[in-house]
C-alpha positions, 0 to 999 in steps of 0.5 A, spaced: 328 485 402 335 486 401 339 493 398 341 492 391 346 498 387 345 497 379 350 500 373 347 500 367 350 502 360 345 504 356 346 505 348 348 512 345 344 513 340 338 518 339 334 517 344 335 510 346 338 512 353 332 516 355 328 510 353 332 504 357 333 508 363 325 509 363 324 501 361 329 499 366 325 503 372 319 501 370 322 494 371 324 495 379 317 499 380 314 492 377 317 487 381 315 492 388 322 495 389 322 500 394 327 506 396 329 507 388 335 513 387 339 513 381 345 517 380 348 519 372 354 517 371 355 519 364 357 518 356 364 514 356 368 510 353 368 502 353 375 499 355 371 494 349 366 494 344 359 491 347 355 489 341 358 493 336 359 499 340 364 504 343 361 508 347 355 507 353 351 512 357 352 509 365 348 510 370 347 507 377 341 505 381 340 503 388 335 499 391 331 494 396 327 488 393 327 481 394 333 476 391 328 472 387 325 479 383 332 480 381 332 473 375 325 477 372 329 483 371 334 480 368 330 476 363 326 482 361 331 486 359 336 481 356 334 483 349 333 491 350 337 494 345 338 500 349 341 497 354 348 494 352 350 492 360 348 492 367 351 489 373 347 488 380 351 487 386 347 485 392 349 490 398 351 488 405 347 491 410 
């Protein structure tokens, strides 16, 4: 298993936070990842717009699995609403 950290930007809109955040961490614990901590950073200002919108609630995920879990992850929320952003980074040990 390796240790990952994950920021995601999440939609704004009513409600659409809350539900990305809890899609997202269903995801992880879906494909057995382990050590799960997260950390809200906050509503902020784009430096640009993603898909039509200039503003994003960030928050940031750290984690263990295994390399091959995080292509399922990306795949199932590339076409979730809620989630306008997210950037995983494999986290040398």
């Amino acid at each position: 298993m390796r240790k990952y950290e994950s920021v995601i930007i999440f939609n704004t809109e009513e409600g659409q936070f809350e539900q990305g955040r809890e899609f997202f961490k269903q995801q992880l614990t879906g494909v057995g990842a382990q050590d799960i901590r997260e950390d809200d950073m906050g509503e902020r200002s784009l430096a640009y717009e993603i898909k039509k919108h200039d503003r994003g609630h960030y928050y940031f995920f750290a984690f263990e699995t295994m390399p091959e879990k995080i292509k399922i992850i990306e795949k199932s929320i590339k076409l979730k609403t809620e989630i306008l952003k997210v950037l995983f980074v494999r986290k040398d040990s």
